[in-house]
C-alpha positions as a printed NumPy array, in Angstrom:
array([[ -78.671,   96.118, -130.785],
       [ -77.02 ,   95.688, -133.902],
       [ -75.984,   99.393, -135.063],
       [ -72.906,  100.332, -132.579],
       [ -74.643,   99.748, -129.628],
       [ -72.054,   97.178, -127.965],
       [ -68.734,   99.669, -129.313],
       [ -70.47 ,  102.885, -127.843],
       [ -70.385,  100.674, -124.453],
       [ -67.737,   99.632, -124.431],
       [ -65.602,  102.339, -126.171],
       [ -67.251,  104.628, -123.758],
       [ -66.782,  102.93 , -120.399],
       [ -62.243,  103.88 , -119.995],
       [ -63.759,  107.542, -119.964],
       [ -66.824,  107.561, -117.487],
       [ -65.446,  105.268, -114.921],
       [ -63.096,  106.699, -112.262],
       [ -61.04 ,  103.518, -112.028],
       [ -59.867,  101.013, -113.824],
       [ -61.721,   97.179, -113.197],
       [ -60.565,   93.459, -113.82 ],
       [ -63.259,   92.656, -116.174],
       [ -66.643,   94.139, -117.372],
       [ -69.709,   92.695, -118.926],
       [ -72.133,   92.845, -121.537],
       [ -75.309,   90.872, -121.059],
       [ -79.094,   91.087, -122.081],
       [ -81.887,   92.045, -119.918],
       [ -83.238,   88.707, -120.191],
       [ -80.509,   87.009, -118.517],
       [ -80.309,   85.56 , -114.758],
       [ -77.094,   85.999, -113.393],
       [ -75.165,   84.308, -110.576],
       [ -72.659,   86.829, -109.295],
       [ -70.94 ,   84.241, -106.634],
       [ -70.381,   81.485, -109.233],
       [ -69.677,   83.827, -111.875],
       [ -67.05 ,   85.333, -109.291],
       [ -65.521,   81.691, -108.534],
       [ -65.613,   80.615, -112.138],
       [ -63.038,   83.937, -112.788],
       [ -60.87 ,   83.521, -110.122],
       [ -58.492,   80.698, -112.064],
       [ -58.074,   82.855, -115.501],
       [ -55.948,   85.64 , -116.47 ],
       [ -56.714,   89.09 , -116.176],
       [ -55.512,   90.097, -119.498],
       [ -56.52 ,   88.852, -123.081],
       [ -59.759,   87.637, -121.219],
       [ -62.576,   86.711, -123.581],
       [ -65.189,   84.609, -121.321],
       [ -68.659,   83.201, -121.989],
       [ -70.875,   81.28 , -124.002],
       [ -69.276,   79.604, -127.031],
       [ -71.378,   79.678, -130.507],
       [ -71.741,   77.256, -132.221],
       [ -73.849,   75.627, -129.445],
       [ -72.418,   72.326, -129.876],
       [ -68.93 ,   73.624, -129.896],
       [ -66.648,   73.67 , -126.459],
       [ -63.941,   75.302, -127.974],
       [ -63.556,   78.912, -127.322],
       [ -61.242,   79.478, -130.618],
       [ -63.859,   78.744, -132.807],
       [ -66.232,   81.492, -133.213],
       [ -67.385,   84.399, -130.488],
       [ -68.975,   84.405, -127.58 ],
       [ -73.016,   84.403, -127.193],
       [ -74.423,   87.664, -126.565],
       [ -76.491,   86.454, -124.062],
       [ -73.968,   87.895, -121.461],
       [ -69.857,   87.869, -122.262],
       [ -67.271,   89.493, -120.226],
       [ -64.314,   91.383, -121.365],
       [ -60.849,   92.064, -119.347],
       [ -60.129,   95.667, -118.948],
       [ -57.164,   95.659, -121.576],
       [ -59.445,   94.777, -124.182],
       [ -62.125,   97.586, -123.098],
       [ -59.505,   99.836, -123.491],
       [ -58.069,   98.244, -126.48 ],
       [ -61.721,   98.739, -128.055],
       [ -61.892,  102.153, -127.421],
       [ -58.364,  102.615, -129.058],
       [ -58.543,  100.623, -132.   ],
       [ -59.669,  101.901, -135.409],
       [ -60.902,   97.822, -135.847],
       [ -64.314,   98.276, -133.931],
       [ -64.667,  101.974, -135.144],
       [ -64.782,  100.889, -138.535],
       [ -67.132,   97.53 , -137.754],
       [ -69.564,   98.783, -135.536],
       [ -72.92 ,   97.393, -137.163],
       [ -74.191,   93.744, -137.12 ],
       [ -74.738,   91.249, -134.88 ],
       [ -73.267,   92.331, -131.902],
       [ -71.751,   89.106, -130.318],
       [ -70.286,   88.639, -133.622],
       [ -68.867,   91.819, -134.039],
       [ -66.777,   91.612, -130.679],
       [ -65.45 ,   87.78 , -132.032],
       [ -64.391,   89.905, -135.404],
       [ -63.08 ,   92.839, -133.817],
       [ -60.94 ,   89.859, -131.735],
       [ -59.938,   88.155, -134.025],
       [ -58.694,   91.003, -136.914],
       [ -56.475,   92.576, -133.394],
       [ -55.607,   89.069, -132.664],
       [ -56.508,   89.583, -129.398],
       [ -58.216,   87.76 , -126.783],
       [ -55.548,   85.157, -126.642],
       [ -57.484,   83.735, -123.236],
       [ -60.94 ,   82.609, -124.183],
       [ -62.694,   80.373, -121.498],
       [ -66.152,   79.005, -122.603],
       [ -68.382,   78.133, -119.165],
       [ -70.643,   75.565, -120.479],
       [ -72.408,   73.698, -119.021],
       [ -72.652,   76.362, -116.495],
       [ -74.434,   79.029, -119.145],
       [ -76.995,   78.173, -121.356],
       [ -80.322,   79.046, -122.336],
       [ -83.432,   78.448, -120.568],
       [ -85.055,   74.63 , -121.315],
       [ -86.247,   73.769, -124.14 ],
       [ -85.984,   77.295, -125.555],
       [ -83.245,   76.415, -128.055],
       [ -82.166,   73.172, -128.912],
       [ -77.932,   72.957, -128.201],
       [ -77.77 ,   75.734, -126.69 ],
       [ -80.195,   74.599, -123.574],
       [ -80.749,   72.63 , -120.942],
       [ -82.071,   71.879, -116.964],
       [ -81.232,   73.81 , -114.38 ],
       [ -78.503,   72.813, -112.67 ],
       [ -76.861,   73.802, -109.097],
       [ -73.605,   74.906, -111.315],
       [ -75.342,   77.793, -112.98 ],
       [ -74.027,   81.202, -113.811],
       [ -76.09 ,   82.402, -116.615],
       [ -79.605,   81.469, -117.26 ],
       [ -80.805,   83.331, -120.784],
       [ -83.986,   83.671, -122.745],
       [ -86.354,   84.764, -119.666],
       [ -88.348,   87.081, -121.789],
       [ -91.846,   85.385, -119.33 ],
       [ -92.174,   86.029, -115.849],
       [ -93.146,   82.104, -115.05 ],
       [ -89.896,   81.458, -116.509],
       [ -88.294,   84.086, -113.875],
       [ -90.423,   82.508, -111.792],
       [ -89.001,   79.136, -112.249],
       [ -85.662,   80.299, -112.077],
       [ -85.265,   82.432, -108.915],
       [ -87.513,   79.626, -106.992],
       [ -84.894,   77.034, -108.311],
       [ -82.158,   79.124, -107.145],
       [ -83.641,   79.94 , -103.737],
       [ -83.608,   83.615, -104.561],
       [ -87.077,   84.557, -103.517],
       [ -86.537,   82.38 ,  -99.997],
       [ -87.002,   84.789,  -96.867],
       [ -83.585,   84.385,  -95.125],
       [ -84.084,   84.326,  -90.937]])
């Protein structure tokens, strides 16, 4: 996680896929994500200079003040391709990966659009303090569902598992 992994994915993805996209994203496997209100949420911002997600410090609401959470962030296509370009990231590949892509931001000056979603990503109640809270009918991103009765919880709140007639 922390030794290149994000910069080989992103550095990587201008030259395996056969078209350019709006955006991409990085998130963790442990992650629930709502691809309609994730969708919605986008459709407002810029398509350039996009840095989108989960502001840390928890408490914080301002996307300017540190990186993104790696719990799941999205990217704008420039910036994938600027990534893949830039001796920055080459040269700081290892560490915490969220904070690495803030850095690599920040010393390009880049990622002049930041939009922080809270309340609508978070991590899973009562799993860590700030940064979590109830499910609500806003959701995008619900993180830290490393136990399947947490899944559980989730998809039945979300009416994922629900037979459709």
């Amino acid at each position: 996680m922390n030794n290149g992994k994000t910069y080989t994915y992103f550095s990587s993805l201008p030259h395996v896929l056969p078209h350019k996209y709006d955006y991409v994203m990085k998130a963790d496997d442990d992650v629930f994500i709502r691809l309609e209100p994730l969708a919605l949420s986008l459709k407002p911002l810029p398509r350039v200079d996009l840095y989108y997600g989960f502001v840390i410090p928890c408490a914080s609401m301002n996307p300017f003040v540190e990186y993104m959470s790696g719990m799941g962030f999205l990217l704008s296509w420039d910036l994938v391709e600027w990534i893949g370009e830039s001796d920055i990231p080459r040269k700081e590949m290892f560490g915490p990966e969220d904070k690495m892509v803030g850095k690599w931001l920040k010393m390009g000056r880049k990622a002049k659009n930041r939009f922080s979603n809270k309340p609508a990503m978070y991590d899973y109640p009562g799993t860590n303090g700030k940064c979590s809270h109830e499910l609500i009918p806003e959701t995008v991103a619900v993180h830290r569902l490393k136990r399947w009765d947490r899944w559980s919880h989730v998809l039945e709140f979300f009416n994922v598992t629900k037979q459709v007639l």
